[in-house]
N, C-alpha and C positions, 0 to 999 in steps of 0.2 A: 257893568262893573268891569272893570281893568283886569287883566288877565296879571297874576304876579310871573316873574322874571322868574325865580327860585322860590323853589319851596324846601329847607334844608340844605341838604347839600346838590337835592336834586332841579336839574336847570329845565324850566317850565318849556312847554314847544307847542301847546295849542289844550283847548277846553274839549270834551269827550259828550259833558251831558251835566244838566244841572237840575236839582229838583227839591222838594222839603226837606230832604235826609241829610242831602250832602252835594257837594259839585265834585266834579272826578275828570282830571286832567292827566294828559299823555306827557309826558316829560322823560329825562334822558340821564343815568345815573350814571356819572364817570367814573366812581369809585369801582363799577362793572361791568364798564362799557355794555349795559345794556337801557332800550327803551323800558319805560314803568308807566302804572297809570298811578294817579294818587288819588286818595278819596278827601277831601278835608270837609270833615265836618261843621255848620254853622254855630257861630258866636252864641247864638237865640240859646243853645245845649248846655253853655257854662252857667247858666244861672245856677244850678245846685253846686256848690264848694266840693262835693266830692265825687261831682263825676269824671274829672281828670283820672285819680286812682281809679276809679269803677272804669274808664276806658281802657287806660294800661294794660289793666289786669284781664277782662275780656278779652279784647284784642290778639292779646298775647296767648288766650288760653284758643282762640281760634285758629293764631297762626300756627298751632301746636296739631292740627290737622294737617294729617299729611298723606293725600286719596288724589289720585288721578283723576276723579270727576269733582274737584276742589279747585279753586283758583287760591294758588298759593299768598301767604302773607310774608311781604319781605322784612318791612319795617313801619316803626310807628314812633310817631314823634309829634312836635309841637311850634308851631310859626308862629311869633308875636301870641302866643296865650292862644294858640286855635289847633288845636288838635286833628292830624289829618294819621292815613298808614297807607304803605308802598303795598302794591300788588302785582302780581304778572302783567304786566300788555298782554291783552288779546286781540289777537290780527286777523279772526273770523267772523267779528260782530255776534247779534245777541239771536237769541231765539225770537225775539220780539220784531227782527230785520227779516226774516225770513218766514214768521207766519205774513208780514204786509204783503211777499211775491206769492200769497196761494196757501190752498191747503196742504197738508202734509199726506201723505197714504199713511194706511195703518202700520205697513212695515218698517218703514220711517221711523214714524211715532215709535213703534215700541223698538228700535233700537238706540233713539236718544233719550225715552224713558229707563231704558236700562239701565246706562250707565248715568244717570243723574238717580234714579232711585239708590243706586248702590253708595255714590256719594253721600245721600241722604239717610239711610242706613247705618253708615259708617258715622257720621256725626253723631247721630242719636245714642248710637253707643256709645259715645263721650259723653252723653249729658247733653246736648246742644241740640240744639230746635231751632231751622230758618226764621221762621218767623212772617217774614217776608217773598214766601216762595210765588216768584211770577215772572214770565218770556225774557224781561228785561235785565234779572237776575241770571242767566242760565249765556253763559260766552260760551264762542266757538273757538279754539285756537289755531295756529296754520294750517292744520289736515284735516280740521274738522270736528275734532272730538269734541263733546261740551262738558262744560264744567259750572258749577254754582260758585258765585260769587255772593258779598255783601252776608258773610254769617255773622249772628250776634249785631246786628247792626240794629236792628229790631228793638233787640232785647234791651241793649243800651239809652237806645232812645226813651221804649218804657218806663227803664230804673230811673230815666231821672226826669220824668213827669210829663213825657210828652211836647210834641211842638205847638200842639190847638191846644190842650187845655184836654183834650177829651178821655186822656186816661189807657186809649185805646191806639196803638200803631200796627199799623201794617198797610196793605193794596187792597182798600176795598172790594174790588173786582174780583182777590183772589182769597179774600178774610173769611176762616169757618166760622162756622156760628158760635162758637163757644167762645172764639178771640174775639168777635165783632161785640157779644157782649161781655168783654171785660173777665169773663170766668178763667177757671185753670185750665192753662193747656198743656197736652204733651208731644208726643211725637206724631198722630195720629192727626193734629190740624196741618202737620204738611203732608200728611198721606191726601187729605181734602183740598191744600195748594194744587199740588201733583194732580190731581183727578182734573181740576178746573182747565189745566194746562192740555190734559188731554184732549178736553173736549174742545180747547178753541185752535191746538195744532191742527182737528180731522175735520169741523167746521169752521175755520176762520173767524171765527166770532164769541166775544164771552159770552157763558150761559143765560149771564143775569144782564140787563140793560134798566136803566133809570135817568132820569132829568138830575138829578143830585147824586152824589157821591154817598151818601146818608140812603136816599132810596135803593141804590143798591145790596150796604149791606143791611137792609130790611128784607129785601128778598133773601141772601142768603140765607137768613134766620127761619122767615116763615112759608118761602114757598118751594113747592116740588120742587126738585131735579129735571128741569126741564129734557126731553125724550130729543137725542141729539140725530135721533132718525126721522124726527118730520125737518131736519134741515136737510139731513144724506139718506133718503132710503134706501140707499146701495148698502151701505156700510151692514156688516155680518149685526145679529142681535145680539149678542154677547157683548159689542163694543158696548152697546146702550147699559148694559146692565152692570160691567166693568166703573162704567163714569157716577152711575148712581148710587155703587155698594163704597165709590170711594168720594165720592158727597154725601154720604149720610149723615141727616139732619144730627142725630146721635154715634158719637164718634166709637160708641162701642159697638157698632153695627156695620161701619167698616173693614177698609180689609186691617188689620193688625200693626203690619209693616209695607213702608215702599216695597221692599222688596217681593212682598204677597200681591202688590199692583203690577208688580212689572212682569213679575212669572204669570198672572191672567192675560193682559197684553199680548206677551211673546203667544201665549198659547191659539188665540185668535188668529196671529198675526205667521206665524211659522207653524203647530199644529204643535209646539213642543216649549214646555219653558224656559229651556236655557239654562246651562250652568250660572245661576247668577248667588256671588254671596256678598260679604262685605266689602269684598276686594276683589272679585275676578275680574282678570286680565291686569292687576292693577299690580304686579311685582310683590307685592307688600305680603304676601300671604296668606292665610285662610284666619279671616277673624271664628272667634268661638260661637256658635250656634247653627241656625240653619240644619241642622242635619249632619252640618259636618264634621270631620276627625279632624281632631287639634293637637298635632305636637306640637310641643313647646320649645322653644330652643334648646334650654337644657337637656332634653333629653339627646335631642340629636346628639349634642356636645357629646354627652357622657357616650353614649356610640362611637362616634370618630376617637374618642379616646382609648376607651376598649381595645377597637381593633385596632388602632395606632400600636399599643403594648404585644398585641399579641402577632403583628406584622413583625417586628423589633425582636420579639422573640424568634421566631420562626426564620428571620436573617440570620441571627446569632446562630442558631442551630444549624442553619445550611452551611454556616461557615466553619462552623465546629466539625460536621460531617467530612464538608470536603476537606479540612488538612486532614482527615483521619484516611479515606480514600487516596485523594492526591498525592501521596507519596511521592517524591521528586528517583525516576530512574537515576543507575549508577550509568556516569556514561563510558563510555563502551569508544572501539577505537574509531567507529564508523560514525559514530554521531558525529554534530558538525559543533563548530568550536563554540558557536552563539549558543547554545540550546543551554547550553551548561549553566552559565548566568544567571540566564531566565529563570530558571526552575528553584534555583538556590534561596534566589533573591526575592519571587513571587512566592511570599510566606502569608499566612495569618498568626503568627505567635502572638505580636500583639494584641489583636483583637480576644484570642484565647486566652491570654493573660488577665486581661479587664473583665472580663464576664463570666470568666470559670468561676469567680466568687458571687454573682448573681443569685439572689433567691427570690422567684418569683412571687412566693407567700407573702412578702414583706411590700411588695406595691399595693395591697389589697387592706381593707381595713377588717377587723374582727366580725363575727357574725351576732349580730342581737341576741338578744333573749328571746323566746315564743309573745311574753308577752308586750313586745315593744313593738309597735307600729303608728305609722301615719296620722295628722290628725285629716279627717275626710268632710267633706262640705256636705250641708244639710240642705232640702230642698222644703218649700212651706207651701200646702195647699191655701190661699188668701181668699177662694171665690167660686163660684160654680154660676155659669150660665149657658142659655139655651138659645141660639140665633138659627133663627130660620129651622128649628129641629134637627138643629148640629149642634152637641154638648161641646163646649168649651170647659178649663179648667183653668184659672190665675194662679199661677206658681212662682213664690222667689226663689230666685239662687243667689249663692254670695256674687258681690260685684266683680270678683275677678277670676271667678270661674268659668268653664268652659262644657259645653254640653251637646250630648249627642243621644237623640231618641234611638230605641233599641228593639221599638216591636214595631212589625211590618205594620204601616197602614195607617199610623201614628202620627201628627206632627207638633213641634212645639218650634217658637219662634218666638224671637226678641220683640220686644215691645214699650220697653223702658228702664227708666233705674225710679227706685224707689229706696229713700233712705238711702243712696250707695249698694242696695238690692239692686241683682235685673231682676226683671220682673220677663215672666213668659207666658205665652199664651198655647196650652195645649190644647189638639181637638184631637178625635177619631169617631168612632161609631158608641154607639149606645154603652153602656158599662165595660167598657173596656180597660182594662187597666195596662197601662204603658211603664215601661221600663225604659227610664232618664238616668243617662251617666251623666253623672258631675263629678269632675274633678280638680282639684286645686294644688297640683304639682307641685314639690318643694323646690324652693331658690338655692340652688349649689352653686359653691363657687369653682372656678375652673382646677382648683386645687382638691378640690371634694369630688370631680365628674368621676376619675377614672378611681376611685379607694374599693370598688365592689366590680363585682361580676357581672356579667349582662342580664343574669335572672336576679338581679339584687340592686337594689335602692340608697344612698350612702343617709343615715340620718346625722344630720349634722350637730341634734340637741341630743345625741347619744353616743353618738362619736364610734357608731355600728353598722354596718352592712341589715336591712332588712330586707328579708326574706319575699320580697314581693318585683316583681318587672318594674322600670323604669313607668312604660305607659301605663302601670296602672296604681301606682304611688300615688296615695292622696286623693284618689276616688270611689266612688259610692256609686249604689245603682237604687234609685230611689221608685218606690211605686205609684205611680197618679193614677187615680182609681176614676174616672168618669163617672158621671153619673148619666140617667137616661130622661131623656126628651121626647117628648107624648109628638 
C-alpha cells in the first residue's frame, strides 16, 4: 500500500510499523515545526455509525493525561472518512528493540518498571486501563526515559466489535485471563501486562509459547506461571515470586496496584522501594493516596495570601515607625548644603496618609457559629478477605478525595474507581483497626483565600470564617477495623 503524501495538515516522511489495530507513520507538522508520529486507524473500525464519536471522545479523554511516563496526544482528526491522532515522535525505539539485543538485569528492569508502573497508576486513576499493555507499546525518548503509548486503543477497538469477530482485543502473549475470556476487567489485568513484561525483560522470552495465537491465551487461562528460574537460576527468588503474585491466575490474588509491583521490584533490585507514587519525579505533584500528604492548591493559595496581608501590614508599620523615629535634624551651620534636601524631601506622609485609615478587621470575614462546619467524606467498608493469611479490607472513598493512613504498620492503596468511588484496598496485621484520613477540601475562590485567619477555613455557603485549619477543612478520620485470618 502506497504510503499517503499528507495526512491533515501533517506532511507524511516514511511508515514506523503496521499491524491489525492501526499503521503509524513518522511525519513532520509545520504548524510546529516539529516531527510527529501518526497512528491511523483501519477503514475495517467504521463499520459501527458511532464509533467516529466513540473515538473523539476517547481519544480526547486520553489525551487529557498528562504523566511523564505517557506519550503525549497532540491531535486527532480524520482523512477522507479514516480516523487517525498525532503523538510525540519517539527517537529511543520501543522496549520490544531492546529486549531482541538481550536480557535486561534486574536493576534495569526495576527501574523502567518504575516509571511505567507510575504512568500506569496514574491512568487508572482516571478511569483508564491499557488494555493493551506489551514491549512494543512502552517508547523510549532521546535520554532514555520510557513511556506507554497506544492508551484506550484497546478499549475502542472492543466498543465497536472488534477486528476478528472475537469480542475479545488485545496481545495474546500479554492477555490476563479474565480479558482472554471476555470477563470484566480492571486495573489489576495490566498489573498481569506488567508482570508478563517483567518476566520476558529478565528472561528474553515470553512465559507462555503456542503454534497458534488461540493456544497461547489457553495457557494463560489454565496453566501455572511458568518458574522464570529454571530459565535464570541466578536470578534472587523473590524475582520468581514477584512475576507469579503479578500473574495470578485470580486477579484478586495479585498485587493491587503497579505501583505494589514496582515497590517489590525495586526492593529485590536495590534492597529499598523507592519513593515511587503517582507522579514522582514527574513535576506534576503528589497525586492522593499511597500513603501520602495531599495539599491541595487551595490551600497553599490561602497561605501565600495570609502572609501576603500580614507582609503588607508589617511594611506599613515599619514605615509608620520610622517617620515616627526618623525625624529630619534641624541643620546646623556645619552641615553640608545637600543633606538639607534629602531629609525634607525623603518623607512617608503619603503612605501615612493612605493607611492611617486601614482597619485590619475588615479584610477578614466574620467568625461562624459553633454549629457550622464542613461537609466531610464518608469511607464504606464493601468486603473483607484473607490472602495468603494477610486480612485485606475493600473500602470506598468519594472519587475526589484524597487519603492518608494514620496507624503505623497500616497500608491502604488505590485500586480502582467504582461508580466514580475509588475504591481501596487496606491490609495490616490481624484485627487491627486503622485510622484513614479522608478529606475533601472546599473549592475557594481566590477572592475567598485570604477572608479568614490561618487557624480558620472561609465557608463560602455561609459566608463565615470556620473555626477549623485550612488542612483539615472537610476531613474525617474514619476506622477500618480488620478482621483476622486463621
Amino acid at each position: 500500500m502506497a504510503i499517503p503524501e499528507k495526512i491533515g495538515r501533517y506532511i507524511v516522511k516514511s511508515e514506523l510499523g503496521r499491524g491489525g489495530m492501526a499503521t503509524v507513520y513518522r511525519a513532520f507538522d509545520p504548524s510546529f515545526d516539529r516531527e510527529v508520529a501518526i497512528k491511523v486507524l483501519p477503514r475495517e473500525m467504521l463499520h459501527d455509525p458511532q464509533f467516529r464519536s466513540r473515538f473523539e471522545r476517547e481519544i480526547k479523554m486520553v489525551a487529557a493525561l498528562e504523566h511523564p511516563s505517557i506519550v503525549p496526544v497532540y491531535d486527532v482528526g480524520d482523512e477522507d472518512g479514516q480516523p487517525y491522532f498525532v503523538m510525540r515522535y519517539m527517537t529511543g525505539g520501543s522496549l520490544s528493540d531492546g529486549i531482541e539485543k538481550g536480557k535486561f538485569s534486574v536493576q534495569d528492569t526495576a527501574h523502567i518498571i518504575e516509571k511505567i508502573a507510575q504512568g500506569l497508576a496514574y491512568s487508572h486513576k482516571k478511569g483508564i486501563i491499557h488494555r493493551d499493555l506489551k514491549p512494543d507499546n512502552i517508547l523510549f525518548n532521546d535520554i532514555g526515559d520510557p513511556c506507554i503509548s497506544d492508551f484506550g486503543v484497546a478499549k475502542l477497538a472492543e466498543a465497536s466489535g472488534g477486528l476478528t469477530g472475537s469480542g475479545v482485543i488485545g496481545t495474546p502473549a500479554y492477555m490476563s485471563p479474565e480479558q482472554a475470556q471476555g470477563s470484566e476487567i480492571d486495573s489489576r489485568s495490566d498489573v498481569y501486562g506488567l508482570g508478563v513484561i517483567v518476566y520476558q525483560m529478565l528472561s528474553g522470552q515470553q512465559p507462555y509459547s503456542a503454534d497458534t495465537p488461540m493456544g497461547v491465551v489457553v495457557k494463560h487461562i489454565t496453566e501455572p506461571v511458568p518458574e522464570i528460574l529454571h530459565v535464570l537460576p541466578s536470578l534472587p527468588r523473590d524475582v520468581d515470586i514477584i512475576i507469579k503474585t503479578a500473574m495470578a491466575k485470580d486477579k484478586t490474588q495479585r498485587y493491587a496496584t503497579t505501583i505494589d509491583l514496582a515497590k517489590a521490584l525495586n526492593l529485590v533490585a536495590f534492597g529499598n522501594e523507592g519513593n515511587i507514587t503517582y507522579s514522582s519525579n514527574t513535576g506534576l505533584g503528589k497525586k492522593p493516596g499511597f500513603n501520602s500528604t495531599v495539599t491541595p492548591a487551595s490551600r497553599g493559595k490561602t497561605g501565600l495570601v495570609i502572609v501576603g496581608i500580614v507582609l503588607a501590614i508589617a511594611v506599613i508599620g515599619f514605615f509608620l515607625l520610622r517617620n515616627q523615629l526618623l525625624v529630619p535634624d534641624q541643620p546646623t551651620a556645619t552641615s553640608p548644603a545637600t543633606e538639607e534636601p534629602t531629609l525634607v524631601t525623603f518623607t512617608v506622609e503619603p503612605t501615612v496618609a493612605v493607611t492611617s485609615t486601614l482597619d485590619p478587621s475588615a479584610l477578614f470575614a466574620p467568625a461562624c457559629s459553633a454549629d457550622i462546619a464542613f461537609p466531610t467524606p464518608e469511607a464504606k467498608i464493601t468486603d473483607y478477605s484473607c490472602i495468603r493469611r494477610v486480612p485485606y479490607a475493600s473500602v470506598t472513598i468519594p472519587g475526589d478525595a484524597s487519603f492518608e493512613v494514620q496507624t503505623s504498620g497500616a497500608t491502604c492503596t488505590f485500586s480502582g474507581l467504582n461508580s466514580g468511588r475509588q475504591v481501596l484496598s487496606c491490609t495490616g496485621s490481624n484485627f487491627m483497626l486503622i485510622e484513614l484520613k479522608i478529606c475533601t477540601p472546599p473549592v475557594l475562590s481566590n477572592e475567598d483565600l485570604g477572608k479568614c485567619s490561618a487557624d480558620n477555613t472561609f465557608s463560602p455557603l455561609d459566608g463565615c470564617c470556620v473555626a477549623v485549619p485550612p488542612q483539615d477543612a472537610g476531613c474525617a478520620v474514619a476506622p477500618i477495623q480488620l478482621k483476622g485470618c486463621e
